[in-house]
VOBA-1610 file (N, C-alpha, C; in pm, whole numbers, padded with zeros to 5 digits, always signed):
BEGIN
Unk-03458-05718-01961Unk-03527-05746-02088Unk-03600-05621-02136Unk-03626-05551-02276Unk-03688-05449-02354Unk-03832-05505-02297Unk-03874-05417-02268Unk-04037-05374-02261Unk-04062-05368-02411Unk-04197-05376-02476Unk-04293-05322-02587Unk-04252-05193-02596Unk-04303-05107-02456Unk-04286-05001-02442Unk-04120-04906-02511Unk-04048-05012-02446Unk-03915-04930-02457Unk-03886-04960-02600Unk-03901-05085-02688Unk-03887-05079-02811Unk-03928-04979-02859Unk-04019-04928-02822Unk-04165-04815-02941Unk-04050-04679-02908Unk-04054-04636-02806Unk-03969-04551-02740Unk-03833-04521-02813Unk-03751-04633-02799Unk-03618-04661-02884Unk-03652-04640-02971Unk-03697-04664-03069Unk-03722-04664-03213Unk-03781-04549-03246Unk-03816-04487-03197Unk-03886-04320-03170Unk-03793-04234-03168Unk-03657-04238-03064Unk-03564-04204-03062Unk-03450-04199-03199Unk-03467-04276-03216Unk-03325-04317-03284Unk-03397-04301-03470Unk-03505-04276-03481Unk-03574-04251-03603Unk-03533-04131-03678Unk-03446-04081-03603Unk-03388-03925-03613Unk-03266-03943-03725Unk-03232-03914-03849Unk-03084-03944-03891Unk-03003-03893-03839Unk-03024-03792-03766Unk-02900-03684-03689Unk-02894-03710-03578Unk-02983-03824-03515Unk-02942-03864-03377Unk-02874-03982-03408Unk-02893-04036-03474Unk-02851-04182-03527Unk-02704-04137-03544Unk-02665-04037-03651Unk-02531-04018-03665Unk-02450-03962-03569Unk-02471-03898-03456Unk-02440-03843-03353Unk-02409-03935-03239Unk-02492-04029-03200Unk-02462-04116-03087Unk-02376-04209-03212Unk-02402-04230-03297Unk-02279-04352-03392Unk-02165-04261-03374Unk-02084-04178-03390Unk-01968-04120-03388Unk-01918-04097-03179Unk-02003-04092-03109Unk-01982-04109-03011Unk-01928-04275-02980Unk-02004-04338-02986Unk-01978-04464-02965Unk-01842-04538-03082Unk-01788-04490-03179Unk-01750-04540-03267Unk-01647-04440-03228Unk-01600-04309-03229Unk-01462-04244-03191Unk-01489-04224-03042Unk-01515-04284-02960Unk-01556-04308-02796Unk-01552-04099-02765Unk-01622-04009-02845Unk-01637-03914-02837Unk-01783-03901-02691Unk-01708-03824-02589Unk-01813-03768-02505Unk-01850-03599-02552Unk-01966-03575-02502Unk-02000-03417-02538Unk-01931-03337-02462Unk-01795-03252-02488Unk-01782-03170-02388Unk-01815-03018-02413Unk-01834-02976-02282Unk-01878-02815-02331Unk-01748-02751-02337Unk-01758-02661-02459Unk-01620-02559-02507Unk-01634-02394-02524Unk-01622-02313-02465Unk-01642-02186-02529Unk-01599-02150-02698Unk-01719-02096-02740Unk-01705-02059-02892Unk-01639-01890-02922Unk-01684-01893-02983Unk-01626-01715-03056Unk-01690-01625-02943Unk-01841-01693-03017Unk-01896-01591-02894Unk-01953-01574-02783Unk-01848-01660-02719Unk-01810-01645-02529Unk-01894-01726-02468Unk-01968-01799-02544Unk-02097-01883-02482Unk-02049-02058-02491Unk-02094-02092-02385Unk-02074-02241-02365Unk-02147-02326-02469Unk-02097-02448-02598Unk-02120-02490-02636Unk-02093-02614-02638Unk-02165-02704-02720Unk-02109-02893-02694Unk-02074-02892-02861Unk-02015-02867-02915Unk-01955-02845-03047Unk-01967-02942-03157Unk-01993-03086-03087Unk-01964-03207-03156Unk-02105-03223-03194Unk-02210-03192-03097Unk-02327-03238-03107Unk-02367-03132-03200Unk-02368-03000-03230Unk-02379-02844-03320Unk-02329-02868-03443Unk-02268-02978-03463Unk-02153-03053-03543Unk-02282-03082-03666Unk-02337-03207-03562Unk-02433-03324-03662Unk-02553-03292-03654Unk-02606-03192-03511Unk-02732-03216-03531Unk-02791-03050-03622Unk-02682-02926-03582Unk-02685-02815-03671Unk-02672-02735-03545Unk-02624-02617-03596Unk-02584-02498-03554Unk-02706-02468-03426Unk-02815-02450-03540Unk-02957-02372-03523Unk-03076-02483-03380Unk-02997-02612-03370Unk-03068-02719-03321Unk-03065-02655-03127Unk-03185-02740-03104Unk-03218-02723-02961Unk-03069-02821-02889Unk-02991-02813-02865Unk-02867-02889-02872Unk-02921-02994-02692Unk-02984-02816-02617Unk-02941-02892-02509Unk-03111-02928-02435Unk-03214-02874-02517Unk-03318-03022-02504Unk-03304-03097-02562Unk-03233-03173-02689Unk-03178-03254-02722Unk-03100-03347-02574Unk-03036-03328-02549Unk-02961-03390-02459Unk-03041-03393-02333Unk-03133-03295-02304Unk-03211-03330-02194Unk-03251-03463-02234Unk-03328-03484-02338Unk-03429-03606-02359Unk-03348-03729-02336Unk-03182-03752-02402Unk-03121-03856-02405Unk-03115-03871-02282Unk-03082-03773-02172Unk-03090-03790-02042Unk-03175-03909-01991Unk-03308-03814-02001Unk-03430-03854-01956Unk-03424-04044-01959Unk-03426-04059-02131Unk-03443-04211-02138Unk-03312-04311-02153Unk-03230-04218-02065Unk-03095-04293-02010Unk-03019-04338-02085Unk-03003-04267-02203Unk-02905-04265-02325Unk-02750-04216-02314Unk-02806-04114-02254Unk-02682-04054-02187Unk-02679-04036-02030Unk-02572-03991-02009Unk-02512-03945-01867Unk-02448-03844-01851Unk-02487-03811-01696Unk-02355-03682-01684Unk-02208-03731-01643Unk-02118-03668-01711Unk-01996-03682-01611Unk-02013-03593-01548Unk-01829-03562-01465Unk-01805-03451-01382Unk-01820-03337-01481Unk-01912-03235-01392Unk-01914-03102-01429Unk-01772-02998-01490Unk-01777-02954-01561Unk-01630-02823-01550Unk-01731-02720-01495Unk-01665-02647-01423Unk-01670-02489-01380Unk-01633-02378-01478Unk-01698-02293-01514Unk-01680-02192-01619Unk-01707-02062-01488Unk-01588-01961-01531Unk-01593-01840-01488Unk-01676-01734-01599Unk-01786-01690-01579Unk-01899-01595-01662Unk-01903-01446-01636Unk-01928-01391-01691Unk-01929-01227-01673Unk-02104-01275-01629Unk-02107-01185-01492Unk-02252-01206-01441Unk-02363-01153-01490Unk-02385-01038-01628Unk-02426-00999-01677Unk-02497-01037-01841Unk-02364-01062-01892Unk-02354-01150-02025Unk-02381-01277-02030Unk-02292-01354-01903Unk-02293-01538-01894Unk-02193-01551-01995Unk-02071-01456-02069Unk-02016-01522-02152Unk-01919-01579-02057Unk-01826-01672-02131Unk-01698-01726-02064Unk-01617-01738-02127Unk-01558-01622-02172Unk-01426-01569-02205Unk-01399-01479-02154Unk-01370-01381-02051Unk-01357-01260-02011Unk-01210-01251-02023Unk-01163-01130-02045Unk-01004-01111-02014Unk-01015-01100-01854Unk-00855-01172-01855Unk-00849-01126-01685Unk-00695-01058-01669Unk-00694-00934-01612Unk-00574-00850-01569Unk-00546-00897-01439Unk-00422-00880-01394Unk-00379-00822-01280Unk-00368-00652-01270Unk-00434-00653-01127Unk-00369-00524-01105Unk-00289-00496-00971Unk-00239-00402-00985Unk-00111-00337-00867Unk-00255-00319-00762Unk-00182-00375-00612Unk-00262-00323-00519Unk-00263-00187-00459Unk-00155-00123-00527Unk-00103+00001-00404Unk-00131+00113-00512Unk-00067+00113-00699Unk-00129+00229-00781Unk-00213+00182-00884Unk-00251+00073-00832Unk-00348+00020-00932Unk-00330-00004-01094Unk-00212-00043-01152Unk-00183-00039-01210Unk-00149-00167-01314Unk-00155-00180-01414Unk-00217-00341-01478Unk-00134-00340-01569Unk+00010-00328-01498Unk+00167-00363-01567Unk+00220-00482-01443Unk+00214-00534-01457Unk+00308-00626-01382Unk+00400-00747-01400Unk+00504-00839-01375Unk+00589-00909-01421Unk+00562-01013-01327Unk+00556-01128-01327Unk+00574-01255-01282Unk+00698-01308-01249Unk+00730-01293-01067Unk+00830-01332-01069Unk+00885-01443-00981Unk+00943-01532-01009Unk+00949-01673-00901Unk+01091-01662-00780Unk+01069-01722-00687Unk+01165-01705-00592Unk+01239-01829-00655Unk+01356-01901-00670Unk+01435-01967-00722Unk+01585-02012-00587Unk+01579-02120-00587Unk+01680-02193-00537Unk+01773-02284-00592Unk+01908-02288-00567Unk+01982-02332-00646Unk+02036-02434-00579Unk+01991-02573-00608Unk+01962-02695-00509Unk+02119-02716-00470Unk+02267-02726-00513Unk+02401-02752-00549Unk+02449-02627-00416Unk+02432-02519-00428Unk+02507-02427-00326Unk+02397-02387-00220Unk+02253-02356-00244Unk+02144-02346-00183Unk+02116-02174-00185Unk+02197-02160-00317Unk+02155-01993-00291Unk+01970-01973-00338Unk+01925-01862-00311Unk+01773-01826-00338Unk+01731-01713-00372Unk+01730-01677-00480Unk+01718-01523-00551Unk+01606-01548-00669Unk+01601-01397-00739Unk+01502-01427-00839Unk+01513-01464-00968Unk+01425-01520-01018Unk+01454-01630-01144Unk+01566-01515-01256Unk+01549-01435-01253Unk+01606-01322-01330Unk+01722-01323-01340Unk+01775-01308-01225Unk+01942-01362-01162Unk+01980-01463-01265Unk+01960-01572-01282Unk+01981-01679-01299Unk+02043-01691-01476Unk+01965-01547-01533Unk+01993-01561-01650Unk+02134-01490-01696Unk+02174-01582-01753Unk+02347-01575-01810Unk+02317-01544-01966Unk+02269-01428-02057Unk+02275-01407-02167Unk+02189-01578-02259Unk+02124-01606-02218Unk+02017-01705-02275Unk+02084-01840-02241Unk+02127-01890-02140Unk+02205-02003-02040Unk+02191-01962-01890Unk+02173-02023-01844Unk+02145-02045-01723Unk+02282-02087-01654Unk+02251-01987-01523Unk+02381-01987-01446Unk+02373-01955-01301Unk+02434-02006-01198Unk+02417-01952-01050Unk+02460-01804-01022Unk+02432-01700-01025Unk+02507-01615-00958Unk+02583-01590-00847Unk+02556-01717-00796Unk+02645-01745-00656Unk+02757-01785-00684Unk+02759-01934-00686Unk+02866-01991-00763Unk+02894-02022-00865Unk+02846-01968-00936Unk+02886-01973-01115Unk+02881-02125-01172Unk+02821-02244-01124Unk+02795-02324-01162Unk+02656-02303-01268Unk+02722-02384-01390Unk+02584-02365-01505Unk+02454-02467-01451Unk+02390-02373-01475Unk+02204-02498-01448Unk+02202-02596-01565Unk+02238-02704-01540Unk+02220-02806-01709Unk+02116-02917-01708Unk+02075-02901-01578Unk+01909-03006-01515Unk+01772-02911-01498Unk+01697-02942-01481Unk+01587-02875-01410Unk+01586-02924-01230Unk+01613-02999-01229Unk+01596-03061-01086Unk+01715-02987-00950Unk+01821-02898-01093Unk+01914-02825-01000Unk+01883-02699-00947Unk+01702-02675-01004Unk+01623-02529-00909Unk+01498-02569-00865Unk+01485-02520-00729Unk+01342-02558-00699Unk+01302-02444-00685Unk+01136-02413-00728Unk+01084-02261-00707Unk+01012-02260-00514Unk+01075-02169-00492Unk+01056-02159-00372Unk+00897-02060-00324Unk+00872-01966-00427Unk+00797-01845-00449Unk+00772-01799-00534Unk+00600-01747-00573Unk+00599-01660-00671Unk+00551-01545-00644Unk+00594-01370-00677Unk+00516-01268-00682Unk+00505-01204-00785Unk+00420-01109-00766Unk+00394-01017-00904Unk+00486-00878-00873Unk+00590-00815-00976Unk+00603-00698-00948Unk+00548-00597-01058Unk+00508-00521-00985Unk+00444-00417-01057Unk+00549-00273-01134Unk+00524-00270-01215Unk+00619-00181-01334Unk+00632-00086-01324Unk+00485+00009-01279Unk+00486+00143-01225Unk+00529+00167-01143Unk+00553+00121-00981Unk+00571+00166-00878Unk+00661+00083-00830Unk+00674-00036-00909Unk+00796-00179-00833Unk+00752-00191-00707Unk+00635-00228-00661Unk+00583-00290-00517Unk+00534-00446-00594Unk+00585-00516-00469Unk+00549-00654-00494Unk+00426-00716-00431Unk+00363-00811-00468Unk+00284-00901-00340Unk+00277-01042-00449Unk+00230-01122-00351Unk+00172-01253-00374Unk+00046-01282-00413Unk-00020-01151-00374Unk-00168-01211-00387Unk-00238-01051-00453Unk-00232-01037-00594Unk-00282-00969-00681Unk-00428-00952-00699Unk-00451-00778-00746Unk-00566-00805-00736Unk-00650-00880-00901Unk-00763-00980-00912Unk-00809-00991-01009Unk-00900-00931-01080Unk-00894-00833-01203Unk-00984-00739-01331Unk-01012-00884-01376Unk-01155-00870-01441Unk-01224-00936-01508Unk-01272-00866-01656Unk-01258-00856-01726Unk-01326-00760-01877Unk-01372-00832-01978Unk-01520-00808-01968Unk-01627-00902-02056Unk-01605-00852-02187Unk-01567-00928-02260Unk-01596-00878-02433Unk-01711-00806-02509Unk-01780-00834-02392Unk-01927-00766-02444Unk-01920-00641-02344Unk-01928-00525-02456Unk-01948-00402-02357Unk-01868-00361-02241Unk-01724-00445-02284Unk-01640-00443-02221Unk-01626-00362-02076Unk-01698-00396-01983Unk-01716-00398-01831Unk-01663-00461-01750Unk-01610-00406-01633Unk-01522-00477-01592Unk-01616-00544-01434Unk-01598-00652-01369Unk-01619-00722-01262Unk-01526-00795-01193Unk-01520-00840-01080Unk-01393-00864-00967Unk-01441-01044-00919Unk-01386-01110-00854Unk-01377-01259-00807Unk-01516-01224-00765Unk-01540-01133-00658Unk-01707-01062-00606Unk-01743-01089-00641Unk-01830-01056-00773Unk-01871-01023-00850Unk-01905-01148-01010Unk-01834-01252-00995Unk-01827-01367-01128Unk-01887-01449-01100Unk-02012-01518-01189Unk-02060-01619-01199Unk-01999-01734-01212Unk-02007-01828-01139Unk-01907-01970-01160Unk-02021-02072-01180Unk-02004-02094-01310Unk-02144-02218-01340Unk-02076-02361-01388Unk-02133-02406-01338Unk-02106-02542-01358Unk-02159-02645-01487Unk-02066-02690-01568Unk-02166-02716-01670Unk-02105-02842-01712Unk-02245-02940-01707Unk-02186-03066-01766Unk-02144-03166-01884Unk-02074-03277-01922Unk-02003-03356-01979Unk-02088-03463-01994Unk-02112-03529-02070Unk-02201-03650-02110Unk-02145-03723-02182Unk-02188-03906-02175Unk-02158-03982-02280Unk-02219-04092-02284Unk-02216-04165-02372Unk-02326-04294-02351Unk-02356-04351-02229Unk-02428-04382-02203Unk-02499-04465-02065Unk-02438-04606-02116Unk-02355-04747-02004Unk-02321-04834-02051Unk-02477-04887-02062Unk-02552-04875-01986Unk-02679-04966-01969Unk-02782-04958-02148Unk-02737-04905-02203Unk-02796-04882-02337Unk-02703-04903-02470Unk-02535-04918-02427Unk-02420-04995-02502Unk-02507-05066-02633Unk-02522-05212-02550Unk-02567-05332-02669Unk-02696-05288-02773Unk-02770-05186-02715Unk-02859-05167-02774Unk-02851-05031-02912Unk-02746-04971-02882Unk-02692-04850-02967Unk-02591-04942-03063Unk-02508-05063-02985Unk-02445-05069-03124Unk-02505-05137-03198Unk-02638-05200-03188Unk-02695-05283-03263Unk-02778-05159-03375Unk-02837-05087-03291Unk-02917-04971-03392Unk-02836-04917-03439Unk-02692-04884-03467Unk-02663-04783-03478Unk-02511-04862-03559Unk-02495-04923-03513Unk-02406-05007-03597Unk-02423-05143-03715Unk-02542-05224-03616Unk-02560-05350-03651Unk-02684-05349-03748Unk-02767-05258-03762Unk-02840-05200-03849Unk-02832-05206-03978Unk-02761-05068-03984Unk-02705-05025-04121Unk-02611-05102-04162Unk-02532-05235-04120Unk-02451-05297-04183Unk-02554-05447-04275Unk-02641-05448-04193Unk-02728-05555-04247Unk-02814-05483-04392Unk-02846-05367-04341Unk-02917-05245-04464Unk-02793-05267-04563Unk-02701-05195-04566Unk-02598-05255-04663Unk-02575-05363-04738Unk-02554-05459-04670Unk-02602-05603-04733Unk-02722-05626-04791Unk-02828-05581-04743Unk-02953-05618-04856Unk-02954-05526-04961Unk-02902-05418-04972Unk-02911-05292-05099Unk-02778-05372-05179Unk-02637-05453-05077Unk-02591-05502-05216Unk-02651-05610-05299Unk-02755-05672-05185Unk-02810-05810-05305Unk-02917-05735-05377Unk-02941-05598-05406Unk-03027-05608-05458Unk-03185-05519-05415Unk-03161-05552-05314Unk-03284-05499-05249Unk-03289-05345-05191Unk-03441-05315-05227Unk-03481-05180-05204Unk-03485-05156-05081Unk-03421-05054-04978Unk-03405-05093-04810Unk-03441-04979-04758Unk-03537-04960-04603Unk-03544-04881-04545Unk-03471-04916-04429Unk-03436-04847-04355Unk-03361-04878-04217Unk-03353-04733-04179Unk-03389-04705-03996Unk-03540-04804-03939Unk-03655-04761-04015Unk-03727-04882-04032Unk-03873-04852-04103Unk-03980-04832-04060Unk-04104-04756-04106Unk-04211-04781-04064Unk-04309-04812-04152Unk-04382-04903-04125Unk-04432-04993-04222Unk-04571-04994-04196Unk-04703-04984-04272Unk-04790-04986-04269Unk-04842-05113-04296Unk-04957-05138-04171Unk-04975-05338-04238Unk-05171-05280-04244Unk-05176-05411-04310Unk-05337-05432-04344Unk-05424-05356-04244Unk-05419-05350-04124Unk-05480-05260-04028Unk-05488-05149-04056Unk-05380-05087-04099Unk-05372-04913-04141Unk-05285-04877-04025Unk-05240-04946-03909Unk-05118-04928-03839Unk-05035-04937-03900Unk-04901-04805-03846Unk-04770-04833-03880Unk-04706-04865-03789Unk-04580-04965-03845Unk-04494-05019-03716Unk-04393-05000-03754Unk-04264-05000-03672Unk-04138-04986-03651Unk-04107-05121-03674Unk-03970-05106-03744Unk-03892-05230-03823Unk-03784-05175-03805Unk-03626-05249-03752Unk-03529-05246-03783Unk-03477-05221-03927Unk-03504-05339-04050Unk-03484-05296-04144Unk-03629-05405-04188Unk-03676-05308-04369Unk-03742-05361-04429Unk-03708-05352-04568Unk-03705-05451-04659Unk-03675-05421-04744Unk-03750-05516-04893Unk-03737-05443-05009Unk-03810-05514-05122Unk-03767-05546-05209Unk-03798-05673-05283Unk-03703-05680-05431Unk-03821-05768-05502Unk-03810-05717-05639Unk-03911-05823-05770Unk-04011-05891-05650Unk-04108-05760-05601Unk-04232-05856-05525Unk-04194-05937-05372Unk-04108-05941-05348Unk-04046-06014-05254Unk-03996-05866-05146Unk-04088-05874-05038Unk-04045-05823-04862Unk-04017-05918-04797Unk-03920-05844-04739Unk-03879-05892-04601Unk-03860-05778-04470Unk-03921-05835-04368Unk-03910-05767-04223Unk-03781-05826-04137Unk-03718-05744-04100Unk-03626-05789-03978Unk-03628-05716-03921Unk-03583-05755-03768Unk-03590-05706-03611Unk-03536-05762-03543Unk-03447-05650-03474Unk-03323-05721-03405Unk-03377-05694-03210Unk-03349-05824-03137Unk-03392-05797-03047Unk-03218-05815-02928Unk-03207-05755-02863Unk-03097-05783-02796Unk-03116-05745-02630Unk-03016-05852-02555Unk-03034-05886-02396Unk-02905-05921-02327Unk-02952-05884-02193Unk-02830-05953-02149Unk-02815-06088-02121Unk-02969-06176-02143Unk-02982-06325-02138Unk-03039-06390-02271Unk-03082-06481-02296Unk-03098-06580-02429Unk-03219-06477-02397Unk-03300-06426-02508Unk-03387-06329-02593Unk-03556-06432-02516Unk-03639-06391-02502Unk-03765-06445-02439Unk-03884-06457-02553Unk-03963-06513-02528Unk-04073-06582-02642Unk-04153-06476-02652Unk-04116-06351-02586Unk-04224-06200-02560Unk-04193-06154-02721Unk-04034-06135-02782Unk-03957-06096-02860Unk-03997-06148-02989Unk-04049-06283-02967Unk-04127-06334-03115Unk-04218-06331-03105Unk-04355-06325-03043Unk-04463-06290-03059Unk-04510-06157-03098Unk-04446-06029-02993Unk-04423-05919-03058Unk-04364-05869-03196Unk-04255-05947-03218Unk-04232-05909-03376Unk-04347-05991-03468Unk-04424-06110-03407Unk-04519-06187-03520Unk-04627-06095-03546Unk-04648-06025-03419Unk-04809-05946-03457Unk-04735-05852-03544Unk-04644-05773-03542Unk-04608-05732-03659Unk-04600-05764-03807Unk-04542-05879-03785Unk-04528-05949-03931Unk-04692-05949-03988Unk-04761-06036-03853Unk-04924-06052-03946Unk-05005-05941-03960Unk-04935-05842-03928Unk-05030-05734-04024Unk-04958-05709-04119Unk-04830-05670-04164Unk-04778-05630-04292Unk-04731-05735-04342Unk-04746-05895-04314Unk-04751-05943-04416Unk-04650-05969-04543Unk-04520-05972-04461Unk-04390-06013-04519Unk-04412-06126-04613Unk-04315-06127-04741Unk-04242-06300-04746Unk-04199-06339-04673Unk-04089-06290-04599Unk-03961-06370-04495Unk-04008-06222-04369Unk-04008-06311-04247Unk-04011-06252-04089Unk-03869-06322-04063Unk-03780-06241-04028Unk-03639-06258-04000Unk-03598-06208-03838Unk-03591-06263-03713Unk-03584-06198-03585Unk-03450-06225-03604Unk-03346-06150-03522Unk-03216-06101-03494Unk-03229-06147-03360Unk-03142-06260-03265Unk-03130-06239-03119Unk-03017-06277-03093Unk-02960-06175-03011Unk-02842-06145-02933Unk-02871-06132-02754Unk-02777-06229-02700Unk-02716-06291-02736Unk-02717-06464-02794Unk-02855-06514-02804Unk-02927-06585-02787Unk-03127-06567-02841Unk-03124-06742-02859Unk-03299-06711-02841Unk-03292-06867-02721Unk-03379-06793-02607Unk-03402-06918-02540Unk-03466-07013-02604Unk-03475-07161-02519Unk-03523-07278-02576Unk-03688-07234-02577Unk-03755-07168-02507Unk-03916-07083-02520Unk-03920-07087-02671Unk-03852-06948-02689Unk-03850-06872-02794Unk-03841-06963-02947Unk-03747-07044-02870Unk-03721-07112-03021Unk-03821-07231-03106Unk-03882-07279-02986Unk-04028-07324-03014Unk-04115-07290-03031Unk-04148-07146-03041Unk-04236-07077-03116Unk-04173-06997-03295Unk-04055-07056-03269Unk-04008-07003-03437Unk-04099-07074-03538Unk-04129-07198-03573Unk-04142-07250-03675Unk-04358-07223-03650Unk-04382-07248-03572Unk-04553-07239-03556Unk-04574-07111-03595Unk-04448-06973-03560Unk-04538-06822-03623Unk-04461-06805-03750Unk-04423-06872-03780Unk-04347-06840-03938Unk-04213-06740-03940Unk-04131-06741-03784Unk-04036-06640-03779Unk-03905-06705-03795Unk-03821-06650-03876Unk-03663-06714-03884Unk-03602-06653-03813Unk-03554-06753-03652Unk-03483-06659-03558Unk-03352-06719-03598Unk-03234-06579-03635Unk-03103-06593-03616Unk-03020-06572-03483Unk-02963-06667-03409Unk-02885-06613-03312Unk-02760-06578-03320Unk-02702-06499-03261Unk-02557-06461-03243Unk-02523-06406-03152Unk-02405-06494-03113Unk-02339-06450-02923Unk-02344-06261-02885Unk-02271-06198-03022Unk-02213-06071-03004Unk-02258-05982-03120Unk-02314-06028-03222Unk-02367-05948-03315Unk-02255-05966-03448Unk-02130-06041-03429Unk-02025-06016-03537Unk-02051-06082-03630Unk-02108-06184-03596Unk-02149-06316-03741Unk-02288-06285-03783Unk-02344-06183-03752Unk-02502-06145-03755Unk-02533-06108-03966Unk-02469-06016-04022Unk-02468-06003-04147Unk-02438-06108-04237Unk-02358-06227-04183Unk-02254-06326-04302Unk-02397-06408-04236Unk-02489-06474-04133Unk-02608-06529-04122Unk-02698-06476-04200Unk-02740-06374-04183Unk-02841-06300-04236Unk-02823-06376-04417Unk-02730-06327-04442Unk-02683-06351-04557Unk-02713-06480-04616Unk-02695-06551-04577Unk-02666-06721-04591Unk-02834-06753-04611Unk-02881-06640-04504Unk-03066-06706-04501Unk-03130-06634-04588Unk-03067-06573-04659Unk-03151-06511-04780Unk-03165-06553-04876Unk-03003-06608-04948Unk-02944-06641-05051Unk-02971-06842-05017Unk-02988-06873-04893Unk-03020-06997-04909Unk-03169-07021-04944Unk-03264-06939-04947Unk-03431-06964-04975Unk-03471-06994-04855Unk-03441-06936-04735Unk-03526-06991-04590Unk-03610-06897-04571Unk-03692-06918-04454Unk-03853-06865-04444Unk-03788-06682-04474
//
């Protein structure tokens, strides 16, 4: 069940339009953040640089979603870094072990599954067709070569090996560093936390579709709001909205069990300071039998709905029918 606390919190969060649109396109194209190298050689999450801006703290941003379990890590990728720069793009050469030399050809040992001859892939080529040099049978499968081996030969000197040496060359100040020598950082992948699912698609989906609906009947709409009541406190509202003199407050509360009598009392002290026409509670999936006996004594119209899908065509019905 939402704490007070975690409502205030949530709604703190998500008050952001650029966080709002960011976790909505995650959850809506099932987009996770992955990190990508950019132009310039530096690890970025691209999607999030996307919505929230270039210039944005991207990745205390994502600390925080961390923090209040919005997000998650996946598995890490490993990025190879120039240990100096941290970029991760470096060119990487081979070089010759014997003249050091950073010409070399890639070459596979090749078997010819039909006669069992084993030579190099080179052989094999018949003027752009493929052919045994053994027995002159044409290659017309893949499954009729298995690679047995690969080495590098080197151009200058034609010495072979298997195990080349690796140049590293940072784009920056183009310096060179060896396997020795490379930073291997680990950097992680994120995506919604399921444990916060019902509660993102309701803010973030189930929201703005109800905001929609009251701006088409008419009404002047904030979504999420903060609303100042007779106290001189402001409070957080799902949506609030006004028409010819006439407010209304709604607040959507959602659980993994029928919604608790905590959920309408908390939204009532709201209502009785700002002082709505219509107090409208939202409960998903459910309002327990508690809850629902305190609807009519605080003046709150609780709508239920199993999943949130019939939540707007209700809403609707209780506006346009004249209920509290």
């Amino acid at each position: 069940m939402q704490t007070p606390n975690h409502r205030v919190e949530s709604a703190r969060l998500y008050s952001d339009p650029n966080t709002r649109e960011l976790l909505r396109r995650m959850l809506t194209e099932d987009l996770p953040l992955e990190p990508t190298v950019g132009p310039d050689g530096k690890v970025h999450y691209s999607l999030a640089e996307t919505v929230l801006g270039a210039e944005a703290d991207v990745k205390g941003w994502i600390a925080e979603m961390v923090q209040q379990d919005v997000l998650k890590k996946r598995v890490a990728r490993e990025f190879v870094m120039c240990p100096v720069h941290l970029r991760a793009d470096p060119v990487i050469m081979v070089e010759c072990l014997k003249c050091k030399s950073r010409l070399s050809v890639k070459r596979s040992l090749v078997e010819h599954t039909y006669c069992g001859y084993i030579g190099d892939d080179s052989r094999f080529d018949k003027g752009g067709s493929l052919q045994c040099p053994n027995c002159g049978r044409p290659i017309r499968a893949p499954n009729e070569l298995r690679v047995s081996g690969v080495w590098y030969e080197c151009q200058n000197c034609l010495s072979k090996t298997s195990s080349p040496r690796l140049v590293f060359v940072c784009k920056e100040g183009n310096h060179e560093f060896t396997v020795l020598d490379l930073a291997l950082v680990n950097v992680d992948s994120y995506m919604v936390n399921e444990r916060v699912l019902a509660e993102l698609r309701n803010t973030l989906l189930l929201d703005p579709q109800l905001a929609k609906m009251m701006e088409e009947l008419g009404y002047e709409v904030e979504s999420p709001a903060q609303v100042q009541g007779q106290s001189g406190s402001k409070h957080s509202l799902d949506v609030y909205a006004k028409k010819d003199g006439l407010t209304i407050a709604l607040q959507v509360a959602v659980d993994t069990k029928p919604v608790e009598p905590s959920a309408v009392i908390s939204f009532f002290a709201k209502a009785f300071d700002i002082k709505p026409n219509k107090s409208v509670l939202v409960t998903i999936p459910a309002a327990s039998e508690e809850a629902k006996r305190l609807e009519a004594g605080y003046g709150v119209a609780v709508v239920e709905d199993f999943d949130g899908s019939g939540v707007v065509r209700k809403v609707k019905d209780l506006l346009e029918g004249g209920g509290r």
